[in-house]
C-alpha positions as CSV (number, residue, x, y, z in Angstrom):
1,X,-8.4,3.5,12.5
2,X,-8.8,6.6,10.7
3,X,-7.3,9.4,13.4
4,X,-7.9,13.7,12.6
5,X,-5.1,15.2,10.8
6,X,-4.1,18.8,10.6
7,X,-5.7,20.6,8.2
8,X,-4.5,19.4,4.8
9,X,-6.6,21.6,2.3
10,X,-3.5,23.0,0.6
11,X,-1.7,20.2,0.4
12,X,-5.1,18.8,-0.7
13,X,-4.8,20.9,-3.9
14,X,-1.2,20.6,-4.6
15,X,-1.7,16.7,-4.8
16,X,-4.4,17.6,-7.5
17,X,-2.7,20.1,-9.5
18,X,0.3,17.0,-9.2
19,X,-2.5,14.6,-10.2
20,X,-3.8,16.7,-13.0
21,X,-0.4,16.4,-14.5
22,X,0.4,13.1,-14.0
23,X,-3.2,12.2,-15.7
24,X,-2.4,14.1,-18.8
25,X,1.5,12.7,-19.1
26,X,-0.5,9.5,-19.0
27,X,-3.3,10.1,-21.3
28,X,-1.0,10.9,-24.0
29,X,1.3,7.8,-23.8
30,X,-2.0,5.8,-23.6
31,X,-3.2,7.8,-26.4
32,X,-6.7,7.8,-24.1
33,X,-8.5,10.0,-21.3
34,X,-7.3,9.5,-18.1
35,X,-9.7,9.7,-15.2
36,X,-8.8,10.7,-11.2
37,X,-11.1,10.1,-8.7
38,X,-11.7,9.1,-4.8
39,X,-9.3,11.1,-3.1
40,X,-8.2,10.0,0.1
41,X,-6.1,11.4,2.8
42,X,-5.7,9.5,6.3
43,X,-4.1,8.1,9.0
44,X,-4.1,4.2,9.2
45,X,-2.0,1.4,10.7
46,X,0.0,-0.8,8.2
47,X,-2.7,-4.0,8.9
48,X,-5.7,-1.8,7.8
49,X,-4.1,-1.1,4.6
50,X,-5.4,-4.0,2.6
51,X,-8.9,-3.5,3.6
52,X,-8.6,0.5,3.2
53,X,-8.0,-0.5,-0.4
54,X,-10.4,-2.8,-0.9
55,X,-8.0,-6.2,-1.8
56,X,-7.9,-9.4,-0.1
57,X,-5.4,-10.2,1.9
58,X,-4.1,-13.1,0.0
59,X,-4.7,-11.7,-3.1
60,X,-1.4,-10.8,-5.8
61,X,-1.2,-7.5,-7.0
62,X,1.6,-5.7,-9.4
63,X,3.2,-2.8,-7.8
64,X,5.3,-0.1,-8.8
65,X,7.3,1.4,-6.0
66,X,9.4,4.2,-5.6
67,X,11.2,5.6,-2.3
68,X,11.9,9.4,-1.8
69,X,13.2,11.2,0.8
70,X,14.4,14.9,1.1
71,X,12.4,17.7,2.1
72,X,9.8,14.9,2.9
73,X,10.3,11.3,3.0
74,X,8.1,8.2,1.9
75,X,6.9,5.9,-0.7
76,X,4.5,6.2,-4.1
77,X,3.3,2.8,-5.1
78,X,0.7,2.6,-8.5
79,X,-1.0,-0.8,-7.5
80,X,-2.7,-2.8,-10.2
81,X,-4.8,-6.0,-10.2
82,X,-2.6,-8.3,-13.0
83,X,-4.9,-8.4,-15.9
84,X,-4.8,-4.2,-15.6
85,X,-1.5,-4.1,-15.5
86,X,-0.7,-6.5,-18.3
87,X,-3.3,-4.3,-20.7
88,X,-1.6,-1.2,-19.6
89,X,1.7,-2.2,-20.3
90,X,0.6,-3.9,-23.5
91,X,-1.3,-0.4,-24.8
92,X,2.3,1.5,-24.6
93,X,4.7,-1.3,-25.9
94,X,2.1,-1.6,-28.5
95,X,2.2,1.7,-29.3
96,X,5.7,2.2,-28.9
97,X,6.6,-0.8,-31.5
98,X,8.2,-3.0,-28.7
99,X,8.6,-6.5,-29.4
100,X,10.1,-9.3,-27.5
101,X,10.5,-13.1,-27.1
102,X,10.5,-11.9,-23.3
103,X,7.1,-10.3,-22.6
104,X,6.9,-10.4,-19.0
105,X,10.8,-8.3,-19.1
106,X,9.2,-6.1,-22.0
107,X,5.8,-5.7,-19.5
108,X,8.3,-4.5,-16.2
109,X,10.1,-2.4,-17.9
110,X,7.2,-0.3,-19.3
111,X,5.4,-0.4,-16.1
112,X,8.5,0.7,-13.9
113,X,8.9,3.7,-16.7
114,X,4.8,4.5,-16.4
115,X,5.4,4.5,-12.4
116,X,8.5,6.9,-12.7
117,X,6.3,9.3,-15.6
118,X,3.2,9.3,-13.2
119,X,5.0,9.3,-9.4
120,X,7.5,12.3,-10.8
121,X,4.8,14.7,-11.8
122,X,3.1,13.9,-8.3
123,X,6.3,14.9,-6.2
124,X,7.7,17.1,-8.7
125,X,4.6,19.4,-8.5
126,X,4.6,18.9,-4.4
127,X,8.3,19.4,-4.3
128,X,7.8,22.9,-6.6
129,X,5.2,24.2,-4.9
130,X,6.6,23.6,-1.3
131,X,9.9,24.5,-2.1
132,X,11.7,21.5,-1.5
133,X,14.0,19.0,-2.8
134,X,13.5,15.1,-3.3
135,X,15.7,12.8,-4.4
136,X,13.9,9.9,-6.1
137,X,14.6,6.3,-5.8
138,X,14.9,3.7,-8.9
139,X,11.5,2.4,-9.2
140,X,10.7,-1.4,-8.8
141,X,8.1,-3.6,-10.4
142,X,6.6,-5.9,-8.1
143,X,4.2,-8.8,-8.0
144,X,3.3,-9.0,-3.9
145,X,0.6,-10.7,-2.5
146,X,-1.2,-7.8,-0.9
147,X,-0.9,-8.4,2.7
148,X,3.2,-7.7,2.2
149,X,2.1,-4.0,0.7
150,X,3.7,-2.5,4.1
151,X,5.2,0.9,3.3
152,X,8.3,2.0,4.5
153,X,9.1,4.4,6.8
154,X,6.3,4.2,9.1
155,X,5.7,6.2,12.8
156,X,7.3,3.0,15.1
157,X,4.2,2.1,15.8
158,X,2.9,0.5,12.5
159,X,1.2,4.0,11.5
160,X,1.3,5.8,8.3
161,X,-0.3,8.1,6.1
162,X,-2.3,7.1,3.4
163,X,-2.8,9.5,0.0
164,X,-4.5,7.6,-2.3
165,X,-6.3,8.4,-5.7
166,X,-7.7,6.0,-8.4
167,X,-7.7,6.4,-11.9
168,X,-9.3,5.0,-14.7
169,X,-8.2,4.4,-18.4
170,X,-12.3,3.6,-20.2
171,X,-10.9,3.3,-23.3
172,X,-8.8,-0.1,-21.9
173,X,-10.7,-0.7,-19.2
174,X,-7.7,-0.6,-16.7
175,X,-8.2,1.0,-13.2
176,X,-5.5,1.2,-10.8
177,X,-4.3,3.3,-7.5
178,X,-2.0,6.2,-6.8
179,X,-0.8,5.6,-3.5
180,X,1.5,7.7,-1.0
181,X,2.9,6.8,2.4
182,X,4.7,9.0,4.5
183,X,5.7,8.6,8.1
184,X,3.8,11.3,10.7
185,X,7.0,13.1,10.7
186,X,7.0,13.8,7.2
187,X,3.3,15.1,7.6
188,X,4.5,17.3,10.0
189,X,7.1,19.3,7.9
190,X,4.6,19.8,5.3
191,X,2.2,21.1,7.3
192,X,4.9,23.8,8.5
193,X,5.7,24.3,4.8
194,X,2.0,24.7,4.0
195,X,1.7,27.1,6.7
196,X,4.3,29.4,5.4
197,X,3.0,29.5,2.1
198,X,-0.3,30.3,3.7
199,X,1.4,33.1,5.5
200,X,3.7,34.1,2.9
């Protein structure tokens, strides 16, 4: 179900400008272009999630997912297929000198830190622009089978909202999501905040 939501044309641009940032933070750890594209903004119920992002339901995915709360609340996953996230991770610690007996340790901790770079620019941006404060939760790296990617908080009924971008890394051939789910609630106090910056 994909359900009209208010008009989100600022908050539209604020996710770019956060998206802009987070792409260049990224590109220059990766040492590589980063690219955004297929922005998405709806309404959904948790069981259409899967298929609104195109992964089988019994299919494992790594996750990296961090809760906020504050002046809005929700949570910013970056989902990866495996093999993307094991050359992603790979690329930095690489790069970085890393070396370890334990890879797979070596491999969470460098995705958790990519998901805290790239999530903070996105929310910091929002958070700026809005005026608001968010406090950010420790982020977690996860390997879920994708049918258990339900978001937290949700409306009571199941229902969330869904901003989603994907980006691409050519140069490594990794491509991966930026996702964000807030409860209708939370959509609601940002679309008063939008309206007083419109207004102000």
């Amino acid at each position: 179900m994909k359900d009209e939501l208010p008009d989100l044309t600022l908050l539209a641009d604020i996710v770019a400008k956060g998206l802009g940032k987070a792409a260049a933070v990224l590109g220059e750890m990766l040492e590589s272009p980063v690219s955004i594209m297929d922005r998405e903004y709806c309404v959904l119920h948790v069981s259409e999630l899967p298929l609104a992002l195109g992964i089988e339901k019994g299919e494992y995915v790594r996750v990296i997912e961090m809760g906020f709360s504050g002046g809005f609340e929700g949570t910013a996953h970056l989902v990866f297929m495996p093999t993307d996230a094991e050359r992603l991770a790979d690329r930095v610690t690489v790069g970085l000198g890393l070396v370890s007996d334990d890879i797979e340790s070596i491999r969470r901790g460098t995705l958790s830190e990519i998901g805290n770079i790239v999530i903070n620019a996105i929310l910091g941006t929002m958070a700026n622009d809005l005026g608001m404060e968010l406090t950010y939760m420790v982020p977690l790296c996860l390997r879920v089978v994708a049918r258990d990617l339900v978001p937290i908080p949700t409306d009571g009924k199941g229902t969330v909202v869904l901003i989603r971008a994907r980006f691409s890394v050519a140069a490594i051939e990794v491509d991966g999501d930026i996702i964000f789910f807030l409860s209708l609630s939370s959509l609601e106090r940002l679309a008063l905040s939008m309206q007083g910056l419109a207004h102000g």
